[in-house]
PARO-319494 format. One record per residue (C-alpha): residue number from 1; x, y negated, z. Coordinates in pm, 1 decimal. Layout:
- NUM | X | Y | Z
...
This chain:
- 1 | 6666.6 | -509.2 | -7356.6
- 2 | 6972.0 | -305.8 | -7219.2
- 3 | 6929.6 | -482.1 | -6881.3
- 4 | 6564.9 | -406.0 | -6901.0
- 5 | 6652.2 | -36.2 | -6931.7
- 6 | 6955.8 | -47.4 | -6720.0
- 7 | 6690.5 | -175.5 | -6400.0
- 8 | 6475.7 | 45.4 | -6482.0
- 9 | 6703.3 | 366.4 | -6475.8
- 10 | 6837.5 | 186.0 | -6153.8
- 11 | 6511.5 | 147.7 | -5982.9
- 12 | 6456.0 | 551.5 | -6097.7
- 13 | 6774.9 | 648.0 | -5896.0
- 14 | 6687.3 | 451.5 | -5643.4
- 15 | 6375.8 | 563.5 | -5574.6
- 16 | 6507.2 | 907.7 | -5641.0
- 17 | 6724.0 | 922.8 | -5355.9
- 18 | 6454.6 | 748.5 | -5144.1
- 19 | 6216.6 | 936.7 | -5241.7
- 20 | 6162.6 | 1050.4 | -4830.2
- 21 | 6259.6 | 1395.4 | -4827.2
- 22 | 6505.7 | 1453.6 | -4571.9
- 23 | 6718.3 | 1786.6 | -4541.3
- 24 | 6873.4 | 1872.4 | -4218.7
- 25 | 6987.1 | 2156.2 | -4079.1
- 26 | 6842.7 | 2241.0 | -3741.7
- 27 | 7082.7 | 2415.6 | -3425.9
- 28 | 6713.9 | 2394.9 | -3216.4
- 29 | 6584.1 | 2747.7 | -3133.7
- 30 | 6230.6 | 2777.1 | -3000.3
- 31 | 6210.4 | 2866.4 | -2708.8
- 32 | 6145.9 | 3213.6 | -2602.8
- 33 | 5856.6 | 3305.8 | -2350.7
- 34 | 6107.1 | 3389.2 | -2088.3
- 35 | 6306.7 | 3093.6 | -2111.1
- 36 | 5993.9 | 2879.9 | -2120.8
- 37 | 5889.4 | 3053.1 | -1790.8
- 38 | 6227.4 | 3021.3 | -1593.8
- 39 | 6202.3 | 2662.6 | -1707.5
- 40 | 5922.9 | 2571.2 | -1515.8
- 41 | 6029.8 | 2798.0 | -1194.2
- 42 | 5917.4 | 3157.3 | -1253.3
- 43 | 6122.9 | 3432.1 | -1185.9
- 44 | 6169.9 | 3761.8 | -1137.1
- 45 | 5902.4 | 3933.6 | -940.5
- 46 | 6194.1 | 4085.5 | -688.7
- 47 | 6353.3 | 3736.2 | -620.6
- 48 | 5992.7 | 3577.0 | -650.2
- 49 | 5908.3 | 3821.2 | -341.8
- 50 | 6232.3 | 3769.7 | -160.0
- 51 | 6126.7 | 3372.0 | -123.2
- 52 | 5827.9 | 3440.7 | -37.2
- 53 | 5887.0 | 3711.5 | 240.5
- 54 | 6220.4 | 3483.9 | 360.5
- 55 | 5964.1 | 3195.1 | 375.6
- 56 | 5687.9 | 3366.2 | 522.4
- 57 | 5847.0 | 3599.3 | 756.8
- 58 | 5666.9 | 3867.4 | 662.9
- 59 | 5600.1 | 4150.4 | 383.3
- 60 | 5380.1 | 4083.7 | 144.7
- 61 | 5231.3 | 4393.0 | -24.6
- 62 | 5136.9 | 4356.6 | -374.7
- 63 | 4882.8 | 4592.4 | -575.1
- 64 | 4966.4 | 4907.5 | -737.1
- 65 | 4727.9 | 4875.2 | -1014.5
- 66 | 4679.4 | 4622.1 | -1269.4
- 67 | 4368.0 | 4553.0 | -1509.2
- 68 | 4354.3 | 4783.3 | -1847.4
- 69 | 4470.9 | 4543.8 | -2119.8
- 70 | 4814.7 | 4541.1 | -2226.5
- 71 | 5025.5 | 4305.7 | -2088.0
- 72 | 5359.2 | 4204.0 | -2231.8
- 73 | 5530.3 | 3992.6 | -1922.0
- 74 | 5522.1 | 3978.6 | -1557.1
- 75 | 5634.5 | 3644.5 | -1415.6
- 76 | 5640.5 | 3514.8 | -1017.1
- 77 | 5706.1 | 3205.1 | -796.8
- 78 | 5695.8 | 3120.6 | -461.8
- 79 | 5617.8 | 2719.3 | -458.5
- 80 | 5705.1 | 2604.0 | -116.9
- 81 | 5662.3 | 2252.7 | 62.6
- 82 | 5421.3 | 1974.6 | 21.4
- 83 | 5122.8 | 2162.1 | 204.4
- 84 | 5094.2 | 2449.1 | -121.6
- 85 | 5281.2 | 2730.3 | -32.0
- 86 | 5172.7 | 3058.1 | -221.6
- 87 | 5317.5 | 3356.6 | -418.2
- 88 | 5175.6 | 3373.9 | -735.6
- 89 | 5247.3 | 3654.2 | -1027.3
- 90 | 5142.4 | 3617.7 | -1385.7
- 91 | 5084.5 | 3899.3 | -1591.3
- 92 | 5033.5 | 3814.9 | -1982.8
- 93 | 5019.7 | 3958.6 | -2307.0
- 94 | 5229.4 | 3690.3 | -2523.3
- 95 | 5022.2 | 3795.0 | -2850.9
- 96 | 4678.7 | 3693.8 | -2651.9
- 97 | 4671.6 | 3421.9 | -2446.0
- 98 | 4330.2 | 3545.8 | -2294.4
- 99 | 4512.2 | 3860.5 | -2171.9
- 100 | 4635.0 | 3714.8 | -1819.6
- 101 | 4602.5 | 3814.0 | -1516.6
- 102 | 4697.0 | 3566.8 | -1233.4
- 103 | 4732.3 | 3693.7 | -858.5
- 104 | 4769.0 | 3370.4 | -605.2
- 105 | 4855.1 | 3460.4 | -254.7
- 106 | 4896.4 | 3238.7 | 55.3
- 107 | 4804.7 | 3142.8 | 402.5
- 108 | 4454.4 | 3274.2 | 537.7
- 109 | 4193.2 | 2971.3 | 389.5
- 110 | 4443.8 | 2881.5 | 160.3
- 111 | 4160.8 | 2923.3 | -124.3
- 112 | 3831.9 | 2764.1 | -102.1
- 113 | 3506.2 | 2968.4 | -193.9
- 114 | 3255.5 | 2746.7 | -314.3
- 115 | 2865.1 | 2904.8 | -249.7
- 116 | 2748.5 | 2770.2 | -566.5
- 117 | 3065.3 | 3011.2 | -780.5
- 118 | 2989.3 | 3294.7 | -534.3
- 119 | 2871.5 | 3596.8 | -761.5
- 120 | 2878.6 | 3890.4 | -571.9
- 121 | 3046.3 | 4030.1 | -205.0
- 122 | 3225.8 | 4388.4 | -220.8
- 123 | 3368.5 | 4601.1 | 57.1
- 124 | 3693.7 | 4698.9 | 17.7
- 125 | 3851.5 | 5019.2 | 163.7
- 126 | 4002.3 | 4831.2 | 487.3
- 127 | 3661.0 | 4655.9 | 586.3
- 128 | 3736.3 | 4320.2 | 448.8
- 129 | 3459.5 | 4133.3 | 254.9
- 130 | 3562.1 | 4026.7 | -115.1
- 131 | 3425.8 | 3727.6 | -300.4
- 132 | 3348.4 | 3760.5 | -637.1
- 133 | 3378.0 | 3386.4 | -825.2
- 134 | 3298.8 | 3259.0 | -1164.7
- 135 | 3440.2 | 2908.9 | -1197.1
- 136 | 3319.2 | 2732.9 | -1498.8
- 137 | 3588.5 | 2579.1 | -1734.7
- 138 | 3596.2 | 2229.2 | -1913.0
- 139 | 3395.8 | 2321.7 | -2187.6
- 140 | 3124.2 | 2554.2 | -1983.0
- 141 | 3229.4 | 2877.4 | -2202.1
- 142 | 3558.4 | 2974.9 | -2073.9
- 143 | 3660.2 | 2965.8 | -1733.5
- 144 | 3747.7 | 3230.8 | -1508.0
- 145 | 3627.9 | 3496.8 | -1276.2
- 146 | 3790.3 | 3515.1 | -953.2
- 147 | 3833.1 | 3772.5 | -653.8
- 148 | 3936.4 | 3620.1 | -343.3
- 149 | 4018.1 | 3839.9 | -16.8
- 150 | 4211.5 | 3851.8 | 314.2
- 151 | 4491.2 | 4119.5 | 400.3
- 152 | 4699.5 | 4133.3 | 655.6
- 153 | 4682.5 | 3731.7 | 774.4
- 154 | 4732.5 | 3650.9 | 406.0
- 155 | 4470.5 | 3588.0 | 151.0
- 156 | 4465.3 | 3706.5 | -213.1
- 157 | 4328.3 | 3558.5 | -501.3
- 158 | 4279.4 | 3744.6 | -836.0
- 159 | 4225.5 | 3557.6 | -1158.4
- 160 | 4139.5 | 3661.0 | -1504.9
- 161 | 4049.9 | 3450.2 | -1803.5
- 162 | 3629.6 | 3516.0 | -1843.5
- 163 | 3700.2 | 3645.9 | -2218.6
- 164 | 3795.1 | 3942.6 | -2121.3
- 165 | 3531.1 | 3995.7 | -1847.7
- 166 | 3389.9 | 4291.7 | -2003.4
- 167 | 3737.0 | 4470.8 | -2010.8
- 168 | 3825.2 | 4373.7 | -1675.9
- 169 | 3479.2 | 4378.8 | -1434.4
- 170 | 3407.1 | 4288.4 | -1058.2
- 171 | 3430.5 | 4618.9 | -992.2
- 172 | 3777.7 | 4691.2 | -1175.8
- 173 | 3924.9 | 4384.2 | -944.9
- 174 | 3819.4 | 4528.6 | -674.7
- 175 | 3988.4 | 4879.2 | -742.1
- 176 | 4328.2 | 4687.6 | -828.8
- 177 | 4240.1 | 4482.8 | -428.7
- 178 | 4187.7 | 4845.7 | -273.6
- 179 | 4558.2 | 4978.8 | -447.6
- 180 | 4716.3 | 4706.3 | -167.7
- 181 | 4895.6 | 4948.7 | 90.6
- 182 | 4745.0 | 5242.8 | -98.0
């Protein structure tokens, strides 16, 4: 009877200690936006510029105005080589991942406007014709709406996350387009 109580009280501690809890303390931070962003080549929209103008030989000119949401980063990269060269500058809010606002800038044709996105043509203040695009996402709800326009041998592509179309209309892109050499 004792060994019958002794196995017993073993097979308790036993279990007891395997019981698959495991404590352990952690030195792993999450990472913070920022580093997240560096990490996958953003920078800086000064250096961000710098490559780009180095690369390009020439000034790019970058709106004055941005869309009325709060944003709580600005992020840019120049990706270079392999046929996709372009600038392109994030702006997000990192509470509200629908508040971005994504401007894509490259060689003239570097974007494709498709007839069957094509919403709506504006004229901005220089003369030049701007394409107003809703692309349809994966799911057919979200997506994005697009501007797409050439300045100064480059062309410009605005992006915003369809969620927020009400906040940020056709009409508001095209304001931020026409703040370009203001």
């Amino acid at each position: 009877m004792n060994r019958f109580i002794l196995l017993i009280l073993m097979y308790i501690v036993i279990c007891g200690v395997y019981n698959g809890k495991v404590y352990a303390t952690s030195n792993c931070q999450p990472q913070t936006i920022e580093e997240s962003y560096l990490e996958i080549g953003y920078k800086s929209v000064d250096e961000a510029l710098r490559d780009f103008e180095h690369h390009y030989k020439q000034d790019l000119q970058l709106p004055l105005r941005v869309p009325p949401v709060v944003f709580t980063h600005v992020f840019a990269r120049t990706n270079n080589g392999d046929g996709s060269d372009f600038f392109e500058m994030e702006y997000i809010n990192e509470q509200s991942s629908e508040y971005r606002f994504l401007i894509n800038v490259g060689e003239k044709g570097k974007f494709t406007i498709m007839e069957k996105e094509l919403i709506k043509e504006f004229r901005l203040k220089g003369g030049n014709t701007a394409y107003f695009l809703s692309i349809r996402g994966p799911d057919s709800i979200r997506g994005s709406n697009l501007l797409v326009f050439e300045k100064d041998n480059l062309q410009y592509r605005f992006s915003i996350d369809k969620k927020i179309s009400e906040k940020i209309t056709p009409e508001i892109l095209v304001q931020i387009a026409n703040s370009i050499n203001y």
